[in-house]
C-alpha positions in Angstrom: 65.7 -10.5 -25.3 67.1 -7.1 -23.5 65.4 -4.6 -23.7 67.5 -1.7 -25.2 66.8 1.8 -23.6 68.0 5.2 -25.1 68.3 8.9 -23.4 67.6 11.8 -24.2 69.4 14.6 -22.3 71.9 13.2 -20.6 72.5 17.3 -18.8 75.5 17.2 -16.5 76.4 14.9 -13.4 76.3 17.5 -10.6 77.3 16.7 -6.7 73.9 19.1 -5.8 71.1 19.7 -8.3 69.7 23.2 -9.0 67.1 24.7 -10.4 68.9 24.6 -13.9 69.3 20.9 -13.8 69.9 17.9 -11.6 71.6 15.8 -14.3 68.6 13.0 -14.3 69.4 10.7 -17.0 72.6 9.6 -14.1 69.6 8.7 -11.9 67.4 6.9 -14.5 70.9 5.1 -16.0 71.5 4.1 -12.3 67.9 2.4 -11.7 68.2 0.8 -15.3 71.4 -0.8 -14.6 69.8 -2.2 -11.9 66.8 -4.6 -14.0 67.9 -8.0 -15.2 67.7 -8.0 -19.3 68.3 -4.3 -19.9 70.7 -2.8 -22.1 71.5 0.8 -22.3 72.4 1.7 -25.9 72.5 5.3 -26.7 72.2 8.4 -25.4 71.8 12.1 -26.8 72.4 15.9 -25.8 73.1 19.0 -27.6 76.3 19.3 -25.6 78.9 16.9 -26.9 81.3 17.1 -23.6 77.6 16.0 -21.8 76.7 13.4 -23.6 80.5 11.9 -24.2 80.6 11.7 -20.1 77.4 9.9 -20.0 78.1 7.5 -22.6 81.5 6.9 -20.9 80.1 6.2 -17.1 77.5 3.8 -18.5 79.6 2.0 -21.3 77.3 3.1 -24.0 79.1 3.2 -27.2 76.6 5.5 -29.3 75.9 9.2 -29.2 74.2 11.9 -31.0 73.4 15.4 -30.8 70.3 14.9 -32.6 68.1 12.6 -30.6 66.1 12.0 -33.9 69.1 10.7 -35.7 69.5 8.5 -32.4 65.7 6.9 -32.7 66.9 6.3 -36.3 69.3 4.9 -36.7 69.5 2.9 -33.0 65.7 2.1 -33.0 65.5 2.0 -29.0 62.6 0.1 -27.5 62.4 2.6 -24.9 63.7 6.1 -24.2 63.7 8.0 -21.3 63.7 11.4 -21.6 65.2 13.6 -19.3 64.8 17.4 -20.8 63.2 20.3 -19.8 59.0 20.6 -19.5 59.0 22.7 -22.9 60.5 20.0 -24.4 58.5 17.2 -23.1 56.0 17.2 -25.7 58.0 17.2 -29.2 60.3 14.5 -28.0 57.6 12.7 -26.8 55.5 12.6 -29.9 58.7 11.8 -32.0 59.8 9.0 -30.1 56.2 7.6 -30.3 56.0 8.2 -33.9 59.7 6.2 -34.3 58.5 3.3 -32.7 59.5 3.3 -29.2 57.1 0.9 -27.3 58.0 2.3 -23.6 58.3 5.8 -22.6 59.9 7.4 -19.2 59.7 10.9 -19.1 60.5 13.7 -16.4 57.8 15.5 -14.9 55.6 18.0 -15.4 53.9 16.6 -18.5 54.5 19.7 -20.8 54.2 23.2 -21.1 50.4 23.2 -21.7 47.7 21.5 -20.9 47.1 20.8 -24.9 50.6 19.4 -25.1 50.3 16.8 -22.3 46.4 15.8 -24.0 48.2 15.9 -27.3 50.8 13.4 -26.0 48.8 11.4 -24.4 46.6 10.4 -27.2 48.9 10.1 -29.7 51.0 8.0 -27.8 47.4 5.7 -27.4 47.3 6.0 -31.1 50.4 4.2 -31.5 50.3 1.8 -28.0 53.0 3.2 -26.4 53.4 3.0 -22.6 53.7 6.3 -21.4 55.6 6.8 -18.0 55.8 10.3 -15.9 58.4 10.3 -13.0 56.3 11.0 -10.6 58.0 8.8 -8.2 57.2 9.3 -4.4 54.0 6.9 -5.4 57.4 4.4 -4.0 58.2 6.1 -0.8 57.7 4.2 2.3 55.8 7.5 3.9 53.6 7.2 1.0 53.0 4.0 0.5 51.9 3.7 3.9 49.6 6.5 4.3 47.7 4.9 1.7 47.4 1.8 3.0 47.0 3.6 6.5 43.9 5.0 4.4 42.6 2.0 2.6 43.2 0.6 5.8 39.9 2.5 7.4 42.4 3.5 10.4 40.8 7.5 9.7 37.6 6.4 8.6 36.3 7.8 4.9 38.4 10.2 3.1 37.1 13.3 3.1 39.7 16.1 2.0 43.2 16.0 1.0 45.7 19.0 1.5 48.8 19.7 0.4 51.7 22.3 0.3 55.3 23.1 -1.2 56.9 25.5 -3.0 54.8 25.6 -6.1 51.9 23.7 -8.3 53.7 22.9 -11.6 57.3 22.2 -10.9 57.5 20.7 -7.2 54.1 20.8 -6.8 53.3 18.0 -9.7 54.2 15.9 -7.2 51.4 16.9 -4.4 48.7 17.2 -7.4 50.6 13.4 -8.6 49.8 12.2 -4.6 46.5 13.6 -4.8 45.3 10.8 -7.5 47.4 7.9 -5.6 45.2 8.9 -2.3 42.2 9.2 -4.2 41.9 6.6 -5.9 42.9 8.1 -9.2 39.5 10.4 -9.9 38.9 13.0 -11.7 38.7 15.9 -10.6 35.5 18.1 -11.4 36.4 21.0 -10.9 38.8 23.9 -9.4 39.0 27.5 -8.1 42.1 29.1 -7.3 44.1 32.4 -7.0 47.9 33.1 -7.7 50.6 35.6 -6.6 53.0 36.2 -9.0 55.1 39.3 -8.3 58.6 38.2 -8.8 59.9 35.7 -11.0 60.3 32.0 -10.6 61.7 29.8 -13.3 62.1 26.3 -13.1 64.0 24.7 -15.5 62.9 27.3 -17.8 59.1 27.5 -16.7 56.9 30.3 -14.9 56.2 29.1 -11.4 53.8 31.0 -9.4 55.1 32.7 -6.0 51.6 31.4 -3.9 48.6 29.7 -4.6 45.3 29.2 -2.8 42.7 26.4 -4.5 40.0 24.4 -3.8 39.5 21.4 -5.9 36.2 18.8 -6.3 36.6 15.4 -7.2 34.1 13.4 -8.6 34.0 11.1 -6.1 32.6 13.9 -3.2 36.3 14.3 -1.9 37.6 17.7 -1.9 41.3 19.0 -2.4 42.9 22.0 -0.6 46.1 24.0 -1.8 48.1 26.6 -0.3 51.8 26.6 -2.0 54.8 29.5 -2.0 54.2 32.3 0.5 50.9 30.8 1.4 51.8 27.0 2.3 51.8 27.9 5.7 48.1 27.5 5.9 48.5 23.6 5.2 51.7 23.1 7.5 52.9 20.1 6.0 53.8 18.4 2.9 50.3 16.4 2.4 47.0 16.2 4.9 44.6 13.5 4.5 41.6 13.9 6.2 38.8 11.7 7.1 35.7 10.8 9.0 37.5 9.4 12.0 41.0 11.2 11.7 43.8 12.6 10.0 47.1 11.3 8.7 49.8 13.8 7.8 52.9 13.2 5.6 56.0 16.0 6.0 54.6 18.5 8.9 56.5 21.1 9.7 55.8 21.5 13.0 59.0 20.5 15.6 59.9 17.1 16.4 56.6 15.7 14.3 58.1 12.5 12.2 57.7 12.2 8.6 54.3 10.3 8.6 51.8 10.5 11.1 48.2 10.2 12.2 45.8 10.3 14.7 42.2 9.5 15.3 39.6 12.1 17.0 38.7 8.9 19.1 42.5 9.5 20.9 43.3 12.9 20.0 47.1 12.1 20.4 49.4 12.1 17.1 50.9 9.1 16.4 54.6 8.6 14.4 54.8 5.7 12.3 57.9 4.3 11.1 59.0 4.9 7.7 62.6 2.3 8.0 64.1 5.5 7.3 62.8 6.9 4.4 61.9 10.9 3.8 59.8 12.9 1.2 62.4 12.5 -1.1 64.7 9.8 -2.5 66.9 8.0 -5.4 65.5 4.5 -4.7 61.6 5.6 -5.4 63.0 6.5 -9.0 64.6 3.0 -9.3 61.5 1.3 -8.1 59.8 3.4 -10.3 61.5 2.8 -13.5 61.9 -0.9 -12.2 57.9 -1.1 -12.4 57.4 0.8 -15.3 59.6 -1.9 -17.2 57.8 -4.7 -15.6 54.2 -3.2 -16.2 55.6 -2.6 -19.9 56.4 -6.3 -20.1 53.5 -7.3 -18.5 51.0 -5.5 -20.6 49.9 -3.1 -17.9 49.8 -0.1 -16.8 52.4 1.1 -14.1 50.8 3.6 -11.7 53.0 6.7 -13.4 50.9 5.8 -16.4 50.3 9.3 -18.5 46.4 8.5 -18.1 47.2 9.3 -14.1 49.2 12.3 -14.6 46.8 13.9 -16.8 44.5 14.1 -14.5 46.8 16.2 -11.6 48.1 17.8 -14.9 44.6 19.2 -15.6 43.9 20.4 -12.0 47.2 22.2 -12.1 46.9 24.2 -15.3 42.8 25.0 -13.9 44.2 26.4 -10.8 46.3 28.7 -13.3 43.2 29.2 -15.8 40.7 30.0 -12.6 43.0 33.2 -11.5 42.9 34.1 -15.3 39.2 34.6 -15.2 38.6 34.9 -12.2 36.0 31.9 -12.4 34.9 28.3 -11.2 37.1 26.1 -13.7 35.5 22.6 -15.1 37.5 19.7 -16.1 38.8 18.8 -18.7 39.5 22.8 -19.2 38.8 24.5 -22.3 41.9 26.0 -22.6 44.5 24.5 -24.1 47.5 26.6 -23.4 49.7 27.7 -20.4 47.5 30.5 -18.8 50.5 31.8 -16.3 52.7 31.9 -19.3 49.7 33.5 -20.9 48.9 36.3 -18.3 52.7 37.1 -18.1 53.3 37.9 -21.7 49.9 39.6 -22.0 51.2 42.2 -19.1 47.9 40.4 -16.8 51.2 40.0 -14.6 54.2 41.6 -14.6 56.6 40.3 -12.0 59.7 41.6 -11.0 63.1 40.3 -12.3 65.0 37.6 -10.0 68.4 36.4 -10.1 68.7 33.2 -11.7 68.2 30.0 -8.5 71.4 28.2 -8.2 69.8 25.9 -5.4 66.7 25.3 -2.9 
């Protein structure tokens, strides 16, 4: 029996994403219509010219404007949802409440640290398979660093570091990496400090300008962030460092290839080949969603589980909580809310108005 897939924010198909949308539902329709026994049969958005374009590209013959009406009335077995982060965690908690078995949502989690617990656990509750599209856990540069790393070829992991623009938006992904490297542990515990003098919305959340953290991990590994004005300090998109060596994924020093690594033994760098593959791409969404439907199937776990991206999730919004009080954060944090949201309405920060990002 196919299984019958839904959407929820279809946004509009655009030739170059922004920072007001990049139209994802085309992208998650596209790696869908890919999987033997799949059948895409609805689709909603609040814009009816949206929605009626989507529907029309993908041969779907129902729409809605009301996603609830959709779960309804279509019953979906699974729904991806492709909405903005404030969004994430009512649509999530409906859609497991309706009966959808098999969840693909857009990162971040949510808009708080309480909301991405909250739908997490009710999502448990009612044994749903709860998917986050953190999706460069697919990429060749990625998937070879790790097993470069499991590998022994630098020895014992010792630290990870990572840069990029931000820690929520963009920067999910880093915090997302961090768990693949590691193993998945927890981290323990995190202490940070933001800049935050102009603003930065990304798809309608706060994003810091620069961050500096350290982060422990239970398992004696250590994380180091430097993001915004400040990622020059780590030089590259992700650092792994270890007891014989270091492997580096995205440096932005000239002519360095997209993965890397050397060993103190040599003290040369070394380029590996990725067959062609970068920090970003299309087909490590498809192979994403593509495992997330055969884990579903399977019983299992896919590695974009929600009980994996909590954990980056947490060690994103401590970072956040640690410039708030100026402290040593724990995990699981105490807080439950959005602290840079927090801190901005409060007046804690007050940064400067920005013209609205049309692009990168």
């Amino acid at each position: 029996m196919a299984l019958t897939v839904a959407f929820i924010g279809t946004g509009k198909k655009r030739e170059k994403g922004s920072l007001m949308g990049y139209g994802m539902a085309y992208t998650h329709a596209d790696a869908y219509s890919e999987l033997d026994d799949v059948e895409l049969v609805a689709a909603a958005d609040v814009v009816e010219e949206n929605v009626q374009a989507f529907a029309e590209q993908y041969d779907i013959e129902a729409t809605f404007s009301d996603y609830q009406k959709m779960l309804a009335e279509i019953e979906p077995q699974a729904v991806s949802i492709c909405t903005w982060p404030h969004l994430h965690e009512p649509m999530v908690i409906n859609c497991a409440r309706a009966g959808v078995e098999l969840i693909y949502c857009e990162k971040p989690m949510a808009d708080t640290i309480g909301g991405a617990r909250r739908m997490l656990e009710i999502c448990d509750e009612e044994g749903v398979a709860l998917n986050f599209n953190h999706q460069r856990r697919y990429g060749a540069p990625f998937r070879l660093a790790k097993e470069m790393l499991d590998d022994g070829v630098i020895g014992d992991l010792l630290r990870m570091e990572w840069g990029g623009p931000n820690i929520y938006d963009y920067g999910s992904h880093n915090f997302d990496m961090a768990q693949y490297f590691n193993d998945e542990a927890w981290p323990e515990w995190v202490m940070a400090q933001i800049d935050y003098h102009t603003e930065d919305f990304w798809f309608g959340a706060h994003n810091e300008n620069a961050t500096t953290a350290a982060i422990a991990y239970e398992n004696g590994v250590y994380g180091l962030v430097a993001t915004g004005d400040a990622e020059g300090l780590v030089g590259c998109h992700n650092r792994l460092v270890g007891t014989m060596g270091m492997i580096e994924i995205g440096a932005t020093y000239e002519e360095a290839g997209v993965l890397r690594y050397r060993t103190w033994d040599s003290g040369k760098w070394e380029d590996v080949d990725t067959a062609g593959e970068g920090l970003h791409g299309n087909v490590y969404i498809n192979r994403a969603i593509a495992d997330a439907v055969e884990s579903w199937r399977n019983g299992e776990r896919s590695m974009m589980d929600g009980h994996n991206a909590i954990k980056g999730t947490e060690a994103i919004f401590a970072c956040w909580e640690s410039s708030r009080i100026r402290e040593r954060v724990e995990i699981p944090m105490e807080a439950e809310d959005n602290p840079l949201q927090e801190m901005v309405e409060a007046g804690q920060l007050q940064p400067a108005p920005a013209e609205e990002a049309e692009s990168f």
